[in-house]
C-alpha positions as MATLAB code, in Angstrom:
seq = 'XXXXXXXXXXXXXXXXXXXXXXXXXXXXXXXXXXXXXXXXXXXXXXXXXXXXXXXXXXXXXXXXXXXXXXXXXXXXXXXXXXXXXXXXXXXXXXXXXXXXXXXXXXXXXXXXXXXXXXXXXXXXXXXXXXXXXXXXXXXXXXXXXXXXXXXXXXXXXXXXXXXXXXXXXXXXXXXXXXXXXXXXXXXXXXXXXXXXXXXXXXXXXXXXXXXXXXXXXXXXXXXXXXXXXXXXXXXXXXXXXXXXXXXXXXXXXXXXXXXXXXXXXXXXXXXXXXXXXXXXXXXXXXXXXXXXXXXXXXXXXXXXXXXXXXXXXXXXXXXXXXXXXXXXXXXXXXXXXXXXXXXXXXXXXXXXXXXXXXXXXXXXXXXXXXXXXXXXXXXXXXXXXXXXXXXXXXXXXXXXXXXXXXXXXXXXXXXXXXXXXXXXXXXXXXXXXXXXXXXXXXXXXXXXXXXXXXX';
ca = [
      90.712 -130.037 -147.725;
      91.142 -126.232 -147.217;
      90.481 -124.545 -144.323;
      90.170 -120.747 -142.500;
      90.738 -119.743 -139.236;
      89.306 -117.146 -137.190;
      88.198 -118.125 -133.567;
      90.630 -118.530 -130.583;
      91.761 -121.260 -128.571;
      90.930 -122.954 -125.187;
      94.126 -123.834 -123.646;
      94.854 -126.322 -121.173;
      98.062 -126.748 -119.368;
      98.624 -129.989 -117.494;
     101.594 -131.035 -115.104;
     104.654 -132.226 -117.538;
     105.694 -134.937 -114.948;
     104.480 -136.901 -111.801;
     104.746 -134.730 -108.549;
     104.996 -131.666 -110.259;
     104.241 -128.853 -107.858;
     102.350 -125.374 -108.206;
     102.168 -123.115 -105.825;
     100.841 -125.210 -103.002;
      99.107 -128.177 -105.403;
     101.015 -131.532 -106.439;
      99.709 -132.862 -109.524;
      99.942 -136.218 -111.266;
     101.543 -136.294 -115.171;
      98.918 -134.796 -117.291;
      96.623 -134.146 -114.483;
      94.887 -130.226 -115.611;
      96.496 -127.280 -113.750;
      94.905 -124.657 -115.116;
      92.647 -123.596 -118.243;
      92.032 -120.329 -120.535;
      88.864 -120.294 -121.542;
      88.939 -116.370 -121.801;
      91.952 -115.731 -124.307;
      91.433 -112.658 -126.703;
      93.991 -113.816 -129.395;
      96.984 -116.905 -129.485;
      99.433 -116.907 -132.276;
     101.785 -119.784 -133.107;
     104.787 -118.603 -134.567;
     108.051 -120.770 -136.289;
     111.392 -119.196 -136.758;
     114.336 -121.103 -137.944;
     117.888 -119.665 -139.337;
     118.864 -119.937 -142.793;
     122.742 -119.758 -144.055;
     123.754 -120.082 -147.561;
     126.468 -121.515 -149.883;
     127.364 -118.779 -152.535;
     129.441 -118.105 -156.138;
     130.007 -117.829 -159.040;
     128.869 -115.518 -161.501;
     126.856 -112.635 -159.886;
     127.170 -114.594 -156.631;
     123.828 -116.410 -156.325;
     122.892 -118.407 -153.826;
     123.624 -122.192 -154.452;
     122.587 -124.285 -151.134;
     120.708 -123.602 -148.516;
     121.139 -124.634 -145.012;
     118.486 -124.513 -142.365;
     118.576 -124.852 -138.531;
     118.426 -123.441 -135.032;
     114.152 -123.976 -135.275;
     112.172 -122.226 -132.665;
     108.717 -122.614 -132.175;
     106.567 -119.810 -130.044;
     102.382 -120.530 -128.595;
     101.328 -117.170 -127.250;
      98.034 -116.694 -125.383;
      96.677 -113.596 -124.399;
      93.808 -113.806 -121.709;
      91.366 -111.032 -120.910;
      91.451 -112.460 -117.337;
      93.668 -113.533 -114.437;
      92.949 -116.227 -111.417;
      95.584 -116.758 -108.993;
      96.360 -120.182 -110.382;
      97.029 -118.329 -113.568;
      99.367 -116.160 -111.913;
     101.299 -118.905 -110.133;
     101.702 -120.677 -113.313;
     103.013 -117.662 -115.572;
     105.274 -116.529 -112.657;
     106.590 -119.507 -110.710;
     104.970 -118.453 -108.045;
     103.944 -120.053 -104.862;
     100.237 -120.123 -104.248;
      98.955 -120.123 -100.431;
      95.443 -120.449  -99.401;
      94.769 -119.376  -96.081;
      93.209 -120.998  -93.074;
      93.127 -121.049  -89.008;
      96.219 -122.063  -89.019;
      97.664 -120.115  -91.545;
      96.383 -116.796  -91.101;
      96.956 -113.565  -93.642;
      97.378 -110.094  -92.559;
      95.658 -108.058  -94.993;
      95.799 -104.067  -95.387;
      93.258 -101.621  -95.206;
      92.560  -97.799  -94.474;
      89.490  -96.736  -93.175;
      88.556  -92.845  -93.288;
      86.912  -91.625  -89.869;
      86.947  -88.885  -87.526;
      87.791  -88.575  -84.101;
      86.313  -88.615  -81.363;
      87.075  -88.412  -77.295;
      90.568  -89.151  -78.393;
      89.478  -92.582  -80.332;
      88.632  -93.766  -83.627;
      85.297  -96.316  -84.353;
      86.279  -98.880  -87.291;
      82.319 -100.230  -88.419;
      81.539 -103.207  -89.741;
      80.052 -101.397  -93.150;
      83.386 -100.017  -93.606;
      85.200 -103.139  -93.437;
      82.570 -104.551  -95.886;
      83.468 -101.632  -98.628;
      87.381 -102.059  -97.889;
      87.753 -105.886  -98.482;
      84.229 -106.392 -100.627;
      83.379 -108.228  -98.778;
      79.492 -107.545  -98.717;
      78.221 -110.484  -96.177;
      80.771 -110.593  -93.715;
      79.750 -110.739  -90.332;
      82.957 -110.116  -88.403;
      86.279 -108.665  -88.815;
      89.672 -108.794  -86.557;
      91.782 -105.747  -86.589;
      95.735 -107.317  -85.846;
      97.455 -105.691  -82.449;
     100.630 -107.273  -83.621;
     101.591 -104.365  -86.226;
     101.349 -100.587  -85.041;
      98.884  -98.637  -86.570;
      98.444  -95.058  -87.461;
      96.331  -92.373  -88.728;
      96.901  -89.446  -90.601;
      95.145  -86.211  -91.136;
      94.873  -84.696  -94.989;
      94.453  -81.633  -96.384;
      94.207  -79.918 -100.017;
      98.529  -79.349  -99.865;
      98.823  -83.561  -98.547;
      99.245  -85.179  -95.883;
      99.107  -82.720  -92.177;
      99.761  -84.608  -89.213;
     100.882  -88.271  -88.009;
      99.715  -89.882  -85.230;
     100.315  -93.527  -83.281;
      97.476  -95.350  -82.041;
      98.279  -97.253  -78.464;
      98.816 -100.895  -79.137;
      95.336 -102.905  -78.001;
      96.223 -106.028  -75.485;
      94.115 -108.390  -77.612;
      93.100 -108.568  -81.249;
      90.146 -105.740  -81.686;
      86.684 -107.239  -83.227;
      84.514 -105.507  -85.292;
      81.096 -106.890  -85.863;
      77.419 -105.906  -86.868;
      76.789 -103.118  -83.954;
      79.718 -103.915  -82.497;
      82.468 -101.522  -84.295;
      86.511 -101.874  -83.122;
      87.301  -98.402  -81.228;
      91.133  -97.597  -81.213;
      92.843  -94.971  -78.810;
      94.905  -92.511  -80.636;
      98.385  -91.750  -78.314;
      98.330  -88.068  -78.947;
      95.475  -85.532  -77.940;
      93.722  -84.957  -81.348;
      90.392  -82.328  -81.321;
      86.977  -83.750  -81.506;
      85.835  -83.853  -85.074;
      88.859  -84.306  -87.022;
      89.025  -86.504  -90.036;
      91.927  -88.972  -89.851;
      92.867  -91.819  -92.158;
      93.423  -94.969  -89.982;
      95.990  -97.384  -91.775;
      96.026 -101.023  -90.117;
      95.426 -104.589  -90.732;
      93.033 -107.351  -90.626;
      93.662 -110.859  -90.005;
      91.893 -113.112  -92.270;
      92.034 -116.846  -93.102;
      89.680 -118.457  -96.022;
      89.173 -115.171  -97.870;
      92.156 -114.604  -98.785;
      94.443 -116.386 -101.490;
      98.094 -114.892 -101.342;
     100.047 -115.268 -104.562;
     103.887 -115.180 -103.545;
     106.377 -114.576 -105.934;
     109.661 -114.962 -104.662;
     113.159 -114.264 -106.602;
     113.606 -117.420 -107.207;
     110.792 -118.275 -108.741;
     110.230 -118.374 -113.013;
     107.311 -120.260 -115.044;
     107.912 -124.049 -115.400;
     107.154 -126.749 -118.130;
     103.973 -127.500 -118.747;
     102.038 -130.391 -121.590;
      99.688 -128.166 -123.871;
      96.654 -128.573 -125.483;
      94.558 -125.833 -127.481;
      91.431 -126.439 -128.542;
      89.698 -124.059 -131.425;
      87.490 -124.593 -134.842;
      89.078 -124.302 -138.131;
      86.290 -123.800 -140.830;
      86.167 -125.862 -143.932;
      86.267 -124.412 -147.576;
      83.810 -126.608 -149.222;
      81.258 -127.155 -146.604;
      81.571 -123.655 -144.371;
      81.546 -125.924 -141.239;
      83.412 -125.529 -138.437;
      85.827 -128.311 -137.724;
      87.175 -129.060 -134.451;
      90.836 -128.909 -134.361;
      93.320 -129.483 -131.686;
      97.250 -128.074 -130.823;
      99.083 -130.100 -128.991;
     102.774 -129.211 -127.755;
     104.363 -132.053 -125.524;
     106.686 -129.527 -123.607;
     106.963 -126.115 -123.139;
     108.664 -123.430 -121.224;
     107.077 -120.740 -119.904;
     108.540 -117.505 -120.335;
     108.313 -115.662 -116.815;
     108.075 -112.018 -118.170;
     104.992 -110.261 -117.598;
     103.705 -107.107 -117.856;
      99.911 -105.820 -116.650;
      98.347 -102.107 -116.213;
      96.384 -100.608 -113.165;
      94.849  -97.990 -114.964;
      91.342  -95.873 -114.577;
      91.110  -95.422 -118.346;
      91.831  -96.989 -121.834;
      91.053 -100.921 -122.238;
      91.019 -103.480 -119.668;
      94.901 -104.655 -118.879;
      95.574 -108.211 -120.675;
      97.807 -111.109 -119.519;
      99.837 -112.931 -122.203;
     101.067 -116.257 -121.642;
     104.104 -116.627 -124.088;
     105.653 -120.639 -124.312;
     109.029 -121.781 -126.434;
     107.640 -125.104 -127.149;
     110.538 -127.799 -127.188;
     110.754 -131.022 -128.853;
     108.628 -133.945 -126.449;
     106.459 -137.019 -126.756;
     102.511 -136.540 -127.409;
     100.406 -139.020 -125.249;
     100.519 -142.351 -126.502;
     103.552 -141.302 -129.661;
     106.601 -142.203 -127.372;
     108.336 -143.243 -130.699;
     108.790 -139.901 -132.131;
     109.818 -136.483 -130.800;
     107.745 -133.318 -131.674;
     106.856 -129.457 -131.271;
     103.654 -129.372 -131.957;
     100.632 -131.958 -133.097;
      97.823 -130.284 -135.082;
      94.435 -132.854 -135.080;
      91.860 -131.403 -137.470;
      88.414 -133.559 -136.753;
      86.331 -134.062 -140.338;
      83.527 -136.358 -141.163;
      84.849 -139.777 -142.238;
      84.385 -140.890 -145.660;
      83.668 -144.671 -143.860;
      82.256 -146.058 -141.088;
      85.728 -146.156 -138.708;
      86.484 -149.707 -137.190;
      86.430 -149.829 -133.444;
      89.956 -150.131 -131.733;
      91.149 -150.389 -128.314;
      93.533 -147.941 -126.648;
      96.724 -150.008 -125.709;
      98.760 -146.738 -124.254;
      99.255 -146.022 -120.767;
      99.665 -142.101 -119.946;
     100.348 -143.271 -116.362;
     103.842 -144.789 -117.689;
     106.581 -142.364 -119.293;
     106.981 -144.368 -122.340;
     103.836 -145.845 -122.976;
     103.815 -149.440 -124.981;
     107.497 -149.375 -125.488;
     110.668 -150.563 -123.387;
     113.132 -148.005 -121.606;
     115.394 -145.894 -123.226;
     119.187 -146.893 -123.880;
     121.137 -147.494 -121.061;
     124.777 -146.556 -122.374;
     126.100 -145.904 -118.919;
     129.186 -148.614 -119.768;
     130.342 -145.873 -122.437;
     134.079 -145.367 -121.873;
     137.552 -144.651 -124.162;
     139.379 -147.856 -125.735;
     141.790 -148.353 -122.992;
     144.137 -151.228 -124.709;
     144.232 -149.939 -128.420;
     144.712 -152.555 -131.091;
     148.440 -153.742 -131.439;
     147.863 -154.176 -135.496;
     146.008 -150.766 -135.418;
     147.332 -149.115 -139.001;
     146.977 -145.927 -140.796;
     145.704 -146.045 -144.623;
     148.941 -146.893 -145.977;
     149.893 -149.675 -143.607;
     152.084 -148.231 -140.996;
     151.728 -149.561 -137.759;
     149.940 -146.326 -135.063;
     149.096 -148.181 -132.551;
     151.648 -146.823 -130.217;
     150.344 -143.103 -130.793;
     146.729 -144.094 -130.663;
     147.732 -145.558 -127.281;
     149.283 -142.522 -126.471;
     146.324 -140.190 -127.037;
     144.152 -142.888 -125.226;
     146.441 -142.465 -121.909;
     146.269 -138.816 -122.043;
     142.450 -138.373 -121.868;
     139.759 -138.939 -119.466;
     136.386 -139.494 -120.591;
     132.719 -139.251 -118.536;
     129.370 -140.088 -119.605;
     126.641 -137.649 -117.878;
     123.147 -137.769 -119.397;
     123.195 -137.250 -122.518;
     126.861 -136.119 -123.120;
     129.849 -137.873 -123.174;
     133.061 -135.371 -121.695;
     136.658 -136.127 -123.027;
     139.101 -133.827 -121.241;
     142.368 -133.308 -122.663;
     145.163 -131.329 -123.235;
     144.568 -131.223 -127.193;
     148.012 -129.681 -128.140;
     149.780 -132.778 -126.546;
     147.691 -135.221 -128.408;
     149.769 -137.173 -130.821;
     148.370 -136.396 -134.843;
     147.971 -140.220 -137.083;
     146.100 -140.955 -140.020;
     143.136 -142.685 -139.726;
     142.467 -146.472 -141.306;
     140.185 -145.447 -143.853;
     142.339 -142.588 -146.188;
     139.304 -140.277 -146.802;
     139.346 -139.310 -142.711;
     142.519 -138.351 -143.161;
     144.786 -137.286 -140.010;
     143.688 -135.917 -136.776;
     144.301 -136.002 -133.026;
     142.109 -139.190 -132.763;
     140.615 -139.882 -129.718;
     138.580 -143.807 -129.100;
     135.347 -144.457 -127.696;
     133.851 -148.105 -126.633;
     129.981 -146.944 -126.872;
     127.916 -149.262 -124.938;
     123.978 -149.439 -126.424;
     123.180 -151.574 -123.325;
     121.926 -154.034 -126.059;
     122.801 -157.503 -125.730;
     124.125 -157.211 -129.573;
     124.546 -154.118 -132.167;
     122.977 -155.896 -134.932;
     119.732 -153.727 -135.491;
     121.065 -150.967 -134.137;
     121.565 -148.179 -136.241;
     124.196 -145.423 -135.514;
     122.942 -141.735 -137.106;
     120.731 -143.888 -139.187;
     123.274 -146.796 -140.979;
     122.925 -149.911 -139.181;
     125.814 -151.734 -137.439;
     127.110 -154.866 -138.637;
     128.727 -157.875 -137.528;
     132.280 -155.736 -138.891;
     131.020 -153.158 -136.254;
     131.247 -156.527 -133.364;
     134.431 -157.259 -134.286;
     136.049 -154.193 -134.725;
     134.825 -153.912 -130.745;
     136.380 -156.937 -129.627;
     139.912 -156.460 -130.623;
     139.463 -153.603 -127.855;
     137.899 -155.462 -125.310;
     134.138 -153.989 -126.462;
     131.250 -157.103 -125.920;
     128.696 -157.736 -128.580;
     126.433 -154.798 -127.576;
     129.428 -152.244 -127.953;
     130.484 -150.691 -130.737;
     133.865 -148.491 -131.261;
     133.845 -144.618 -132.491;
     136.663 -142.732 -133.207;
     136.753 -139.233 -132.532;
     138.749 -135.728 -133.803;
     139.919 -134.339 -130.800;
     140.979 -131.488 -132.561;
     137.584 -130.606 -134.107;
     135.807 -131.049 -131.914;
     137.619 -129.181 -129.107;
     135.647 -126.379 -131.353;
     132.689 -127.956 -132.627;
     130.710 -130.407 -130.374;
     129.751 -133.677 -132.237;
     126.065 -135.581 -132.157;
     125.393 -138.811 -132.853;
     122.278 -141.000 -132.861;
     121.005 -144.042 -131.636;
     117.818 -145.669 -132.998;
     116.170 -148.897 -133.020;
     112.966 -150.445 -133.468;
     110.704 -150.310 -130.505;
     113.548 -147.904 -128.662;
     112.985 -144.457 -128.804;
     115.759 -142.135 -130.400;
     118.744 -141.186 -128.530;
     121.040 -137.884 -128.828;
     124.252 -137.794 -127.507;
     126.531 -134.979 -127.907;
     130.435 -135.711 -127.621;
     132.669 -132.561 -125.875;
     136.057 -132.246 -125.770;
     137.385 -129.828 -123.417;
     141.244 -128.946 -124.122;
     142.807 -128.568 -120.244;
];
């Protein structure tokens, strides 16, 4: 199957965990926060970093090495809401009410008479556009002023006295407002002051603390098949991604409409009902079957984190060997044990998340060879990982499964039967952080990165 594409994408964003908050709103995991149905264009674009291995004659490239993927879903709308705004700013989103009121700004050109200004209701109307309201309350809580123009800018300043109560302006009713200086009959004077509202008015508040948060995305859009020239409908699906808080729009007069573009790094995350297997992005293309499809019930739960499949690996017993083998030996035989023990007194290890610390002072660390001659001899450092398995067997370590060997290499240093020992080069990776990987059937995949910090 071939396919073209040319039509744009409805994108919904829904909260990436339970209680996740916007604005004012607490949503449930993959409960809809907000939808573009107007988008003008969205571009996915992957980026990764290539290095290569070179020589030889006329020094050609030999290996290639690829990393450091990025993946980028950009969305431009033609239009904004204020739940749009809150989620591509991080900012809060308060809707007014009685007992939350807003204080909203306005000028209203008049002219003056007997020493006052009248405020009308029709005025109001055009200020706020709001074409069928039926009252208005000018605030007494913030002075107000009014100023007089002329062809060169602004002429003369004035204070208006401060009213005792809030001043209401309604249909034949209009607000009058005493000006504190004598001012002729007649003259035209901008009045600058504000209105207290309540369910009009949605405030979108953007604080300096505030950036775009994670969000589950799906796109929907119609790919169009070669051989038929019917539309298929396809779906994008990115488990998490990061919205970038930059924005940029235009209050112009002229040239085209301003745009808002909605740019995500997706990062690697579980699709609904996949919590076996991380990924960026999950393209569904929808084509007529060539059989009649079975019927099959849906056994995932979204509600649950990891849907059909037990917890994670609890490795919080992870620690360093603290009684070293007596018989430990080097490749050719010779007894280490008493520098291994050494090394294994001078370090302190910690196991945060996903990381395991070793803190040492890497200089001081004593340098052995290792058992096996082609590891040859470092500033060794042990570990006593804990899977939180009651045994290793069918657990596989960066892929290569652990074997009884693996149990009883752990028990000549204390380790139980779900423990396993790794050895680490404390002078290596005082440079270059190591990762490792825990998998198992049924389990999803663990990454843990090992740092050594030289103190």
């Amino acid at each position: 199957m071939k396919f073209g594409v040319r039509e744009i994408c409805d994108v919904t964003f829904k909260a990436a965990a339970n209680n996740q908050k916007v604005g004012n709103k607490v949503f449930k995991k993959y409960q809809p926060v907000f939808m573009i149905d107007t988008a003008k264009t969205s571009n996915l674009e992957q980026a990764s970093t290539t290095v290569y291995a070179q020589g030889g004659r006329g020094y050609s490239r030999l290996i290639a090495w690829e990393g450091e993927k990025t993946m980028t879903f950009t969305v431009e709308d033609a239009l904004m809401s204020p739940m749009g705004l809150a989620v591509l700013s991080g900012a809060g989103l308060i809707k007014h009410d009685m007992n939350n009121s807003a204080r909203v700004h306005v000028t209203v050109q008049t002219s003056v008479s007997g020493n006052k200004v009248s405020i009308d209701l029709d005025s109001l109307r055009e200020e706020t556009g709001l074409a069928t309201a039926t009252k208005f309350l000018i605030c007494n809580k913030i002075p107000m002023y009014a100023t007089t123009f002329a062809n060169d800018g602004a002429t003369g300043f004035y204070s208006i006295e401060t009213p005792a109560e809030a001043v209401e302006v309604a249909e034949g009713a209009p607000g009058e407002l005493t000006l504190s200086e004598t001012v002729a009959d007649g003259t035209v004077v901008v009045v600058d002051f504000y209105l207290v509202m309540t369910n009009s008015v949605t405030t979108v508040e953007i604080g300096p603390e505030d950036f775009g948060g994670y969000y589950y995305v799906e796109a929907q859009t119609l790919f169009r098949d070669e051989a038929t020239g019917k539309d298929l409908a396809a779906s994008l699906t990115f488990p998490k991604v990061k919205i970038q808080s930059g924005f940029t729009f235009t209050m112009a007069a002229s040239g085209d409409p301003s745009t808002f573009t909605f740019t995500m790094d997706a990062f690697p995350g579980y699709a609904l009902c996949k919590p076996e297997k991380k990924t960026m992005c999950d393209i569904q293309i929808i084509r007529a079957a060539e059989a009649e499809e079975d019927d099959v019930d849906c056994k995932c739960d979204p509600e649950q984190d990891t849907p059909s499949f037990p917890e994670t690996w609890d490795m919080a017993g992870t620690r360093k060997i603290a009684t070293v083998n007596p018989d430990q030996k080097d490749a050719s035989g010779v007894n280490v044990s008493a520098k291994a023990q050494a090394n294994q007194d001078a370090v302190t290890v910690s196991f945060i998340g996903d990381d395991i610390d070793i803190k040492a002072d890497v200089d001081a660390l004593n340098e052995y060879g290792s058992g096996v001659a082609s590891q040859g001899t470092h500033k060794w450092v042990g570990l006593v990982v804990n899977t939180g398995e009651d045994s290793i067997i069918g657990v596989k370590y960066n892929n290569q499964e652990l074997t009884q060997a693996d149990v009883d290499e752990a028990a000549t240093v204390g380790g139980g039967a779900g423990e396993f020992v790794l050895w680490i080069k404390a002078d290596e990776v005082v440079t270059t952080p190591k990762t490792f990987t825990l998998s198992k059937e049924g389990k999803k995949v663990r990454t843990i990165t090992i740092n050594v910090e030289d103190i």
